[in-house]
Legacy VTK file of the C-alpha trace (Angstrom):
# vtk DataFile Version 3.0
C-alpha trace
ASCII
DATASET POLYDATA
POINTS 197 float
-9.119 24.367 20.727
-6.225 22.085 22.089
-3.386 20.690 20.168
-3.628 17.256 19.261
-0.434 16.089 19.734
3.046 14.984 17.844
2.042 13.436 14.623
4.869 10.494 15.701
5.904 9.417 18.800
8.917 7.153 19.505
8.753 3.377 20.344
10.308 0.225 20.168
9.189 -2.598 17.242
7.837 -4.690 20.135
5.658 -2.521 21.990
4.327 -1.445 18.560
3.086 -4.847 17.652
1.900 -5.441 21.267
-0.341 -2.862 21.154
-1.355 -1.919 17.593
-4.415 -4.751 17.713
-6.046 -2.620 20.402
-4.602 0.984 19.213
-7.739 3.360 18.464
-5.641 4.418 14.871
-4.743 2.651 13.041
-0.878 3.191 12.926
2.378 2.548 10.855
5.876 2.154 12.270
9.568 3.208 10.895
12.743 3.192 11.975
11.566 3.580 16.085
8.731 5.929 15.270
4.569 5.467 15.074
3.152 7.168 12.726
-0.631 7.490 13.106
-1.870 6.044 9.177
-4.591 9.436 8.616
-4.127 11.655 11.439
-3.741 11.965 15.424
-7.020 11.987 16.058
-10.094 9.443 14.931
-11.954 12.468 13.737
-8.618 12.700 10.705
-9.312 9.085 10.151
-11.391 9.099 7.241
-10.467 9.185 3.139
-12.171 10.687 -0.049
-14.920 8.782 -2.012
-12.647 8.509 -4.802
-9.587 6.756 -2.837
-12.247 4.080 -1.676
-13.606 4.029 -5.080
-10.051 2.832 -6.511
-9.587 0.704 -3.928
-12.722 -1.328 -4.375
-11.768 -1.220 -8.065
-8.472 -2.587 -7.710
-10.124 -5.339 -5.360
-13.330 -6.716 -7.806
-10.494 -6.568 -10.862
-7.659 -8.606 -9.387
-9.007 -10.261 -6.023
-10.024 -13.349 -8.751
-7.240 -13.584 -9.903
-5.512 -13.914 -7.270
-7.511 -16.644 -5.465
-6.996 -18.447 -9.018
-3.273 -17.837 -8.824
-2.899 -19.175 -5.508
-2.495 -15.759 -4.026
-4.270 -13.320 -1.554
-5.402 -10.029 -1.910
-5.710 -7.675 0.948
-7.140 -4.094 1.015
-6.000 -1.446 4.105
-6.021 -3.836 6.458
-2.915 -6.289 5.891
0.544 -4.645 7.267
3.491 -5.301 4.957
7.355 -5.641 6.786
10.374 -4.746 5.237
13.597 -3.393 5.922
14.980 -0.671 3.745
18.715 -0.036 2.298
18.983 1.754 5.835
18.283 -1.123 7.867
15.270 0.717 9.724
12.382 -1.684 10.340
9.088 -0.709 9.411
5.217 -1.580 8.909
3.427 -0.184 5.935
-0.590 -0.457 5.920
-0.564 -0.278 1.948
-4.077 0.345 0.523
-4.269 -2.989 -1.748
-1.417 -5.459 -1.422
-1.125 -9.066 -3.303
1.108 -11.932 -1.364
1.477 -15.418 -2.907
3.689 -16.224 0.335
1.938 -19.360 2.602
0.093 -17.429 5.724
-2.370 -18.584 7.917
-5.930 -16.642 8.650
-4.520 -15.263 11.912
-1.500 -13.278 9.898
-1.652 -9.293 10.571
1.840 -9.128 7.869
3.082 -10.265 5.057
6.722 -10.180 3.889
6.756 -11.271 0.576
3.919 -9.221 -0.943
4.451 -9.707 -5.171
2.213 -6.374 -5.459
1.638 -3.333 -4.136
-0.968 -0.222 -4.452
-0.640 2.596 -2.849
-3.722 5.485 -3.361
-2.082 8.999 -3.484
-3.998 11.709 -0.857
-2.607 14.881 0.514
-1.772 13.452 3.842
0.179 10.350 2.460
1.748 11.053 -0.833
4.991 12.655 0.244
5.723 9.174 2.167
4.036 7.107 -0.432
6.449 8.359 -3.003
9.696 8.377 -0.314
10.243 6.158 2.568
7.242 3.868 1.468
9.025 3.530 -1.997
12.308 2.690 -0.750
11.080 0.156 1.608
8.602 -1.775 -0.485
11.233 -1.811 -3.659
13.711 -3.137 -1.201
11.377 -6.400 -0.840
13.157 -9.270 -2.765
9.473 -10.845 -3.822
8.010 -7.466 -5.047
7.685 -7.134 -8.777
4.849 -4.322 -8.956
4.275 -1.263 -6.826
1.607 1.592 -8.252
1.217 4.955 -6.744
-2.378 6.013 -7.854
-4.064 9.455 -8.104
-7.638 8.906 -7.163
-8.446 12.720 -8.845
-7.278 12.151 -12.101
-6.171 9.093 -14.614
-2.283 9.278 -13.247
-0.658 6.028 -12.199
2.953 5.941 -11.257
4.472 1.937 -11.945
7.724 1.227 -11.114
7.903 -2.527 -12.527
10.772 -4.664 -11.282
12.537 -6.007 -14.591
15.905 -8.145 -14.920
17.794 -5.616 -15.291
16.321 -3.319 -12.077
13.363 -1.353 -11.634
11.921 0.839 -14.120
9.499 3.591 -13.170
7.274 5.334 -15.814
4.041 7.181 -15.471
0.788 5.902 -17.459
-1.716 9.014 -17.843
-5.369 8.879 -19.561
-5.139 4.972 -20.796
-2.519 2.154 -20.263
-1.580 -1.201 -18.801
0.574 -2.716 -16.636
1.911 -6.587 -16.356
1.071 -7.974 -13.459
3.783 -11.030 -13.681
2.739 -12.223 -10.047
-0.529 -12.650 -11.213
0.246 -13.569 -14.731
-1.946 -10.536 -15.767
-2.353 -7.006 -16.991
-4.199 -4.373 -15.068
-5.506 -1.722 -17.302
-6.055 2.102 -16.547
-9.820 1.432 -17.025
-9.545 -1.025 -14.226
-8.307 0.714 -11.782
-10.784 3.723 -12.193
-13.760 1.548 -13.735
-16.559 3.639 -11.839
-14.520 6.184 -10.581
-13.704 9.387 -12.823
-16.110 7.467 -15.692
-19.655 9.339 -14.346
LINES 1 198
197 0 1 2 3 4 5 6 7 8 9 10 11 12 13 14 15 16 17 18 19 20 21 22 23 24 25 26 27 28 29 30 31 32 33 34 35 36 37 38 39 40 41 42 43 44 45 46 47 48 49 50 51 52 53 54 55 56 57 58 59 60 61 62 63 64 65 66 67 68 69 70 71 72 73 74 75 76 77 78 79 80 81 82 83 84 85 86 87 88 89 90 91 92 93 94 95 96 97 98 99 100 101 102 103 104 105 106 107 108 109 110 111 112 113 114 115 116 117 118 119 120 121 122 123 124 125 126 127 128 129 130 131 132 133 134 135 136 137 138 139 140 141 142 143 144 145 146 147 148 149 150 151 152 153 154 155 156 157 158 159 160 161 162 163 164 165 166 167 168 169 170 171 172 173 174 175 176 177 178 179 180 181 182 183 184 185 186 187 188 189 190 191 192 193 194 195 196
């Protein structure tokens, strides 16, 4: 069997957006680096029933409210920028992210994202709950960013408040305000079909 490769390879912010529209992975970039989004190779490219099932949860509970709000809703697909305290650019596919920002229907990012979801797995959680976390909290227009264990009924929130970011862990049942969306999104929502068979 042959190795597949580094996991990251170096390159510049431009030739990253240059070529990720026709990049066989979909990939992520930090601070000079590309980091392949599931693995080097297509074959690592795929994720658990349950972190699709969360997704798609998330999506049919708040993608109305959204469009009512003005906002969008995008799931996997939309690539947030930011630049974190250590002024490294990056480009974060997060799994469900809400923007109320004006875009048009050719957009690939979003910079002011209100909301953001990330679904835990093996492969992703370290970064989820490091780099990703510093980054997205360093956004001026984020108010909401949820880490979310598709195995069990564990959601991280850290919940941007006057006086700074809180972060506190909702397990079994619980809710969190949604002030973007001038909602609450409830523990049931987020695993309504999930871990309920």
């Amino acid at each position: 069997m042959t190795d597949p490769g580094p996991t990251f390879w170096e390159m510049s912010e431009e030739e990253y957006l240059r070529t990720e529209p026709d990049s066989p992975v979909k990939r992520e970039f930090f601070g000079g680096y590309v980091y392949p989004l599931h693995g080097p190779t297509l074959a690592q490219a795929g994720a658990s029933a349950g972190h699709g099932e969360v997704i798609v949860s998330l999506t049919l509970a708040l993608a109305p409210v959204a469009r009512r709000q003005g906002c969008r809703l995008f799931s996997a697909d939309m690539r947030v920028y930011a630049t974190p305290p250590t002024g490294q650019r990056a480009y974060f596919y997060p799994d469900v992210v809400v923007t109320c920002e004006a875009i048009t229907s050719e957009a690939t990012s979003v910079r002011e994202p209100c909301l953001i979801v990330e679904v835990l797995s093996a492969g992703t959680g370290f970064i989820d709950r490091t780099t990703k976390l510093l980054a997205y909290t360093s956004l001026p227009s984020l108010r909401t960013y949820l880490m979310v264990d598709p195995t069990r009924r564990l959601v991280r929130a850290l919940e941007r408040r006057a006086e700074g970011w809180t972060d506190r862990e909702l397990s079994g049942t619980g809710e969190v305000a949604l002030p973007c969306l001038s909602t609450t999104l409830t523990l049931d929502d987020i695993y309504a079909g999930v871990l309920d068979r």
